[in-house]
N, CA, C and O of each residue as an XYZ file, in Angstrom:
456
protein
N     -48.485   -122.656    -15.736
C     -48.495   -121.805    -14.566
C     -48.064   -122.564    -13.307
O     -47.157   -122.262    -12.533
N     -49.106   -123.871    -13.247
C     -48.480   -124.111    -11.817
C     -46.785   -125.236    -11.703
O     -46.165   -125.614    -10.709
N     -46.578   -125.417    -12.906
C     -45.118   -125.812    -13.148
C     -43.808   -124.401    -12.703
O     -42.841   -124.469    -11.944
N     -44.149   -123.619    -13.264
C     -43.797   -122.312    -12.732
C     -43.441   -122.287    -11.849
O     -42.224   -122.395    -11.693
N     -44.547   -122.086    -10.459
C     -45.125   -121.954     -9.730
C     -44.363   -122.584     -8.508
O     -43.984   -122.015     -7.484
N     -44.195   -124.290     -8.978
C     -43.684   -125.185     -8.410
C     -41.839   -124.739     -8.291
O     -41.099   -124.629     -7.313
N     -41.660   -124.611     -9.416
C     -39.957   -124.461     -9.626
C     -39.457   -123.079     -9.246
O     -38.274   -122.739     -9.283
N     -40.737   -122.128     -8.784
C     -39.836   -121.255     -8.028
C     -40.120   -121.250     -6.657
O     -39.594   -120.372     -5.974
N     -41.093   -122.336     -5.966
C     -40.881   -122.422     -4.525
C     -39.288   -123.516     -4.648
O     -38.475   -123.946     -3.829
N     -39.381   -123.565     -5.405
C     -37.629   -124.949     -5.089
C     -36.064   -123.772     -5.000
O     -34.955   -123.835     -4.470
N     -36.719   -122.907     -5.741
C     -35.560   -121.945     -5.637
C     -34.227   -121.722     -4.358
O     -33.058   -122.077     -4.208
N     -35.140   -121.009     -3.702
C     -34.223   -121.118     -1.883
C     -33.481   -122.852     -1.649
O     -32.570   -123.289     -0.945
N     -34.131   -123.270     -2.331
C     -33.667   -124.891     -1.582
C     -33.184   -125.881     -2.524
O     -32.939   -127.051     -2.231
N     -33.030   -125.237     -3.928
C     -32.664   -126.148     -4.832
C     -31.367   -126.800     -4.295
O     -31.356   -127.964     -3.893
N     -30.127   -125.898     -4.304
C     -29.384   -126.380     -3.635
C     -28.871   -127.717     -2.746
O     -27.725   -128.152     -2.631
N     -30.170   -128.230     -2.137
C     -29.918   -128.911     -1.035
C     -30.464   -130.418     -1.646
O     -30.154   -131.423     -1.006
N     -31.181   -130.543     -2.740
C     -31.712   -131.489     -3.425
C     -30.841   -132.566     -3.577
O     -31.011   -133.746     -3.269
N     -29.659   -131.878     -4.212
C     -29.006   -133.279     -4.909
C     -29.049   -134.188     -4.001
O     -29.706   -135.224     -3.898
N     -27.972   -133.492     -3.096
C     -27.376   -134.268     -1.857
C     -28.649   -135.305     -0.536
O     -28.438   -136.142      0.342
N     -29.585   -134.800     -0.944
C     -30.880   -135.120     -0.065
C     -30.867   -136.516      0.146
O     -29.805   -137.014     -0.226
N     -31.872   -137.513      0.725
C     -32.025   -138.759      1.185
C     -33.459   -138.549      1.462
O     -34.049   -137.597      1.972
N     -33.925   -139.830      0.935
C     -35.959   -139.635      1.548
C     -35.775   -139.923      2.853
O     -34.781   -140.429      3.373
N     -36.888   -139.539      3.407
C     -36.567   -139.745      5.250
C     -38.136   -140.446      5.265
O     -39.137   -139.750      5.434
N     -38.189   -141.858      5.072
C     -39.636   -142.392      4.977
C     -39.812   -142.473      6.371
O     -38.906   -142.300      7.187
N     -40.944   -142.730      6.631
C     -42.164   -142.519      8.119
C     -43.270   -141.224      8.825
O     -44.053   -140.982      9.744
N     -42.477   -140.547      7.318
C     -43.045   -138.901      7.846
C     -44.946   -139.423      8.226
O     -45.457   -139.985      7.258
N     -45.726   -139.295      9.251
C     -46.595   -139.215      8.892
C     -47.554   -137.569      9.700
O     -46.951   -136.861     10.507
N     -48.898   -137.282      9.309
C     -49.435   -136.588     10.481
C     -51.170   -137.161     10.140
O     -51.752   -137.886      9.333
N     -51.519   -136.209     11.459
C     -52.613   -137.042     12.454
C     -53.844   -136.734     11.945
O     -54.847   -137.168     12.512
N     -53.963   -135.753     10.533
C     -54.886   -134.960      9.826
C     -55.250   -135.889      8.658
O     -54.422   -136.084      7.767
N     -56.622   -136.544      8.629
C     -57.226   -137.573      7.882
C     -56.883   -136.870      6.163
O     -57.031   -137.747      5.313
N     -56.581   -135.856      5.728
C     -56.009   -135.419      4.440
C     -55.487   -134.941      4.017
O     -55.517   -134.816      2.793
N     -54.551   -134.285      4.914
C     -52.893   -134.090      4.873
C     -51.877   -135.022      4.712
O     -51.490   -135.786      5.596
N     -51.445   -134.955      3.573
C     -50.243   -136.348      3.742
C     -48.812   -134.869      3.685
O     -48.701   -133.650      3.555
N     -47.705   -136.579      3.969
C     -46.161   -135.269      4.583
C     -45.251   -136.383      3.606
O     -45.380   -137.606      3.552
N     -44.611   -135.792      3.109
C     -43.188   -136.576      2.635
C     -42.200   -135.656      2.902
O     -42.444   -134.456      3.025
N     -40.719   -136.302      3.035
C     -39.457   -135.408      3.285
C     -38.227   -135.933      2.813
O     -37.906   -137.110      2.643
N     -37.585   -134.892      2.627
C     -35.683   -135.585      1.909
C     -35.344   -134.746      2.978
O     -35.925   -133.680      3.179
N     -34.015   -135.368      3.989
C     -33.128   -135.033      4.577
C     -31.959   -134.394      3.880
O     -31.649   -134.624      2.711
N     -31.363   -133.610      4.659
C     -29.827   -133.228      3.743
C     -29.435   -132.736      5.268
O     -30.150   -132.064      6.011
N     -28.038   -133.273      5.559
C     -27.596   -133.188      6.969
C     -28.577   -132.938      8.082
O     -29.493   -133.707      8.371
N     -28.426   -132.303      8.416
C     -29.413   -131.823     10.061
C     -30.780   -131.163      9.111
O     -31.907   -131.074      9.598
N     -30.528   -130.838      8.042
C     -32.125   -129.884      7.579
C     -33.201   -131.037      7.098
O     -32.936   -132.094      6.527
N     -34.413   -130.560      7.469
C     -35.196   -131.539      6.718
C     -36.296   -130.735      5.353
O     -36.976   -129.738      5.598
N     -36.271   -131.281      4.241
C     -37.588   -130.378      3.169
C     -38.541   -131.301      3.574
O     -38.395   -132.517      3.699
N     -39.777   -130.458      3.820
C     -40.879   -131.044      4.112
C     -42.041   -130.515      3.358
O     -42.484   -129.419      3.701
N     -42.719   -131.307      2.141
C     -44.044   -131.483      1.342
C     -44.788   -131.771      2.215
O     -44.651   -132.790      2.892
N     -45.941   -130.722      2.401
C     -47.187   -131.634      2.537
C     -48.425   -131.203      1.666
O     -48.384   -130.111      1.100
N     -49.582   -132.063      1.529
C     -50.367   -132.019      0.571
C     -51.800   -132.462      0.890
O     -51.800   -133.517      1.525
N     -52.940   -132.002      0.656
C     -53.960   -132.078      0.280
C     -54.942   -131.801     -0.707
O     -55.497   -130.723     -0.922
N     -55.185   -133.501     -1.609
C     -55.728   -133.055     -2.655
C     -56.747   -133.028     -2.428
O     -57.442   -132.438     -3.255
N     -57.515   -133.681     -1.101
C     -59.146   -133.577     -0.814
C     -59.827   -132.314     -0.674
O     -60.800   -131.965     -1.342
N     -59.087   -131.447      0.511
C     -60.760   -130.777      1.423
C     -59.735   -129.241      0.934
O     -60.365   -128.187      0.846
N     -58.388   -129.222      0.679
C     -57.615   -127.972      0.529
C     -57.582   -127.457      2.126
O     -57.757   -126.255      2.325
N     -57.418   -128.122      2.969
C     -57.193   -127.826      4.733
C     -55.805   -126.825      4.386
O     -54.839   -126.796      3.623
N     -56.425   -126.037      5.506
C     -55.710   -124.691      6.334
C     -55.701   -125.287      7.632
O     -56.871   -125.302      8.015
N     -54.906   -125.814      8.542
C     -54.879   -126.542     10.470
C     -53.730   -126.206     10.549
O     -52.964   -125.798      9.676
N     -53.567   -126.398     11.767
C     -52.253   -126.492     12.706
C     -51.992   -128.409     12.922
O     -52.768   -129.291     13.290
N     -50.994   -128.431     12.626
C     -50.638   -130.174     12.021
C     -49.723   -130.591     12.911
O     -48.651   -130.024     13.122
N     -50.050   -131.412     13.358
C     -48.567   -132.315     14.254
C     -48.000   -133.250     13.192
O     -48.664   -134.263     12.973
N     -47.213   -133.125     12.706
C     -46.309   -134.366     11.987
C     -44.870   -134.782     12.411
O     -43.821   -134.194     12.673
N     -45.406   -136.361     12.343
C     -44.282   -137.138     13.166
C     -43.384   -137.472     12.024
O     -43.585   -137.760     10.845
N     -42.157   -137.313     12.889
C     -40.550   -137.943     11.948
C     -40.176   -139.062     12.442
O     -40.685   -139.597     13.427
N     -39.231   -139.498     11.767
C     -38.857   -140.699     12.267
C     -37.517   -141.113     12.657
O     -37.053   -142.249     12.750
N     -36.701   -139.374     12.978
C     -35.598   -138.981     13.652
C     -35.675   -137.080     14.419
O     -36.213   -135.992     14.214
N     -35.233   -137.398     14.851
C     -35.187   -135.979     15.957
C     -35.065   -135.017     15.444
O     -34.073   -135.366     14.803
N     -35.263   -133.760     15.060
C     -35.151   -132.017     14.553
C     -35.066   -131.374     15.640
O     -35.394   -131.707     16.779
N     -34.548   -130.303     15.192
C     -33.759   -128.870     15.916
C     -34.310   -127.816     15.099
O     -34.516   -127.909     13.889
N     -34.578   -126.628     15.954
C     -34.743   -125.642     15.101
C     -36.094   -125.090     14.934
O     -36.734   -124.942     15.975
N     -36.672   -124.745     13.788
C     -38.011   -124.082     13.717
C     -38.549   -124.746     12.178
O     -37.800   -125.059     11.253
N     -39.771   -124.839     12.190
C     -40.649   -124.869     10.619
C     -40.575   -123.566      9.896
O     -41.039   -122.552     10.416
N     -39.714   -123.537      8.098
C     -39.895   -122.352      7.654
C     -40.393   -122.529      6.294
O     -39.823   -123.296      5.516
N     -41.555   -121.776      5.929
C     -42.407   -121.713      4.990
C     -41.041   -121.021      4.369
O     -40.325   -120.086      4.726
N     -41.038   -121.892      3.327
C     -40.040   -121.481      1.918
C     -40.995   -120.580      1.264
O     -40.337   -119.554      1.091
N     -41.821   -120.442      0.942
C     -41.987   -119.465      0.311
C     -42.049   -117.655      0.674
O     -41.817   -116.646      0.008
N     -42.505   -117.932      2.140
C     -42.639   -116.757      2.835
C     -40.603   -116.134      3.463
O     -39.922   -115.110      3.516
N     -40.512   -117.543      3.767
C     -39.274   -116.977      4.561
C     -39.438   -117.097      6.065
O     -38.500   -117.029      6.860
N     -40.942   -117.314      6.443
C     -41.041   -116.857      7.776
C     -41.043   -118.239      8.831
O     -41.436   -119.322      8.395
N     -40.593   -118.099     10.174
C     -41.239   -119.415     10.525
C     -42.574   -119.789     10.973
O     -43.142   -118.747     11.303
N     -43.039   -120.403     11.073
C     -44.510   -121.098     10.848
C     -44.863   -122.160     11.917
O     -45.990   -122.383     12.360
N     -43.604   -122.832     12.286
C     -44.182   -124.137     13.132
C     -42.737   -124.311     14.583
O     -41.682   -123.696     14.744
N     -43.155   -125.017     15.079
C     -42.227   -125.155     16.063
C     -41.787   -127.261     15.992
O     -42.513   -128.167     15.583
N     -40.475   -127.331     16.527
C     -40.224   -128.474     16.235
C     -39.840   -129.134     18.062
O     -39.420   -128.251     18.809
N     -39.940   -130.147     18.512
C     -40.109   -130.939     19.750
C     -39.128   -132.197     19.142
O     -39.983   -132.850     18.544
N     -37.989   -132.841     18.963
C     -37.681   -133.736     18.975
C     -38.206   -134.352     17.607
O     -37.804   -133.903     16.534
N     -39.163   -135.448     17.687
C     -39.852   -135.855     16.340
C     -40.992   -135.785     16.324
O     -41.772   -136.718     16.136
N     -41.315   -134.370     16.574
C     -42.783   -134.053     16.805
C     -42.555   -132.656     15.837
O     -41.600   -132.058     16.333
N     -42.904   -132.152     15.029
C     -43.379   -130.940     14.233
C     -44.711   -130.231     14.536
O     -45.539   -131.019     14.080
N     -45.260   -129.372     14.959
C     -46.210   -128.302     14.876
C     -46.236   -127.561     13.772
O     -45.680   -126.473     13.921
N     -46.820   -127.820     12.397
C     -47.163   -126.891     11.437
C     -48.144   -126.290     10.706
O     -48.900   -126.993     10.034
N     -48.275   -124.888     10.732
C     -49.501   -124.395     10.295
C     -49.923   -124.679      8.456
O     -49.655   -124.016      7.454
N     -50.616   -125.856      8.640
C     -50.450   -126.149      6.817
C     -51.500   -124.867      6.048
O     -52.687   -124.657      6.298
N     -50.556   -124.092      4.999
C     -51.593   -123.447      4.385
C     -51.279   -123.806      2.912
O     -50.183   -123.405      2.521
N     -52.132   -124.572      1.911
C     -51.377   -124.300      0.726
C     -50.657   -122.879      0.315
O     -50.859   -121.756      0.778
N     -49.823   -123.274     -0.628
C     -48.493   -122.395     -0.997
C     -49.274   -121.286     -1.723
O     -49.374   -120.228     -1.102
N     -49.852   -121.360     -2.959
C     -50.582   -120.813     -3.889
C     -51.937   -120.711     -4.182
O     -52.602   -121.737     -4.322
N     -52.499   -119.462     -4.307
C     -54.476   -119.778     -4.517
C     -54.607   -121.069     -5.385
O     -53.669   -120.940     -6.172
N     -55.166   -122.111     -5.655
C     -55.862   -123.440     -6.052
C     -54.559   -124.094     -5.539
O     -54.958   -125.255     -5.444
N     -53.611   -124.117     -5.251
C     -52.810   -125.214     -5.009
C     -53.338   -126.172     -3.684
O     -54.276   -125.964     -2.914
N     -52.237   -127.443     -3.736
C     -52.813   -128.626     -2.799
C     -51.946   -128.515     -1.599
O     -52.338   -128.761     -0.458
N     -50.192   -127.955     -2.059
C     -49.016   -128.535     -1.264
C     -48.885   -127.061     -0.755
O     -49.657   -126.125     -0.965
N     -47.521   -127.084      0.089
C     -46.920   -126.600      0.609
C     -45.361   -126.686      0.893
O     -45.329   -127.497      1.818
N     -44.224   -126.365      0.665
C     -42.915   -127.151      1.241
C     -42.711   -126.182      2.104
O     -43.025   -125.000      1.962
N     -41.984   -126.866      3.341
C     -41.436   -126.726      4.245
C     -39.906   -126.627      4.482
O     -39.269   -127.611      4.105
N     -39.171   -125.562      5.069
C     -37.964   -126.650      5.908
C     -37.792   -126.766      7.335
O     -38.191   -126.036      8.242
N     -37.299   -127.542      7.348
C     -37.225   -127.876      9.357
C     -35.481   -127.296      9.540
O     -34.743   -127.560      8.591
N     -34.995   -126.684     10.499
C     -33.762   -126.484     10.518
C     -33.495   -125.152     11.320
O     -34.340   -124.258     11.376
N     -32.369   -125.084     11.886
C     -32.002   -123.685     12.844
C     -32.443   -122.981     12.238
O     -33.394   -122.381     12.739
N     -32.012   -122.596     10.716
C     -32.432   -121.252      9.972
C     -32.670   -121.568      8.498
O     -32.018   -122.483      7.994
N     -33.572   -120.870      7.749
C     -33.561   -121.085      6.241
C     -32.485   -121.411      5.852
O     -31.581   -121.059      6.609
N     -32.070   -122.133      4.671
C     -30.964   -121.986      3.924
C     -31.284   -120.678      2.877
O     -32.373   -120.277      2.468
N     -29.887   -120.161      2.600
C     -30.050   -119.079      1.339
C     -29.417   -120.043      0.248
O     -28.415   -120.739      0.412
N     -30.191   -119.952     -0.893
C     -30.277   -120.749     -1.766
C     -28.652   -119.952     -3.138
O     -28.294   -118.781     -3.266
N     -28.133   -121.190     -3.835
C     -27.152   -120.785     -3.782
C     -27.025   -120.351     -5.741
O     -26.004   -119.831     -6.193
């Protein structure tokens, strides 16, 4: 199920994988939220995860290059967070009932997945 689960939030964004690059330094300021990210031109995919407490917050996570654009919950479609330079505002909710993560993208607009 949650393999499933996983491979159809990648859907919209598979696309953008190959070509990606890790963008290490992601961090945020929430003692059990962790953030990882792959770049692909100007867009960023953004994981984040909690396997401790399962936190629902509003998250500042820092990059370690500049973004444009808005936070969009891949799964919803909708945007979610606002972006400042290398500052992110995102509302972390896990993706799925028991799940830990969430992905993100940072970027003018969703990509439509191809």
């Amino acid at each position: 199920y949650y393999h499933a689960k996983a491979f159809e939030s990648l859907t919209p964004v598979s696309h953008l994988i190959p070509d990606a690059i890790p963008l290490p330094g992601v961090t945020t300021n929430h003692p059990s939220v962790r953030a990882t990210a792959l770049r692909n031109g100007r867009g960023i995919l953004l994981l984040m995860s909690d396997y401790k407490e399962k936190s629902t917050a509003t998250i500042p996570v820092a990059l370690p290059v500049a973004a444009a654009g808005k936070v969009w919950n891949i799964a919803t479609g909708k945007a979610i967070g606002t972006v400042d330079g290398k500052t992110l505002v995102v509302r972390f909710t896990p993706g799925v009932e028991g799940a830990h993560t969430a992905l993100y993208y940072v970027g003018t607009k969703l990509p439509v997945g191809e």
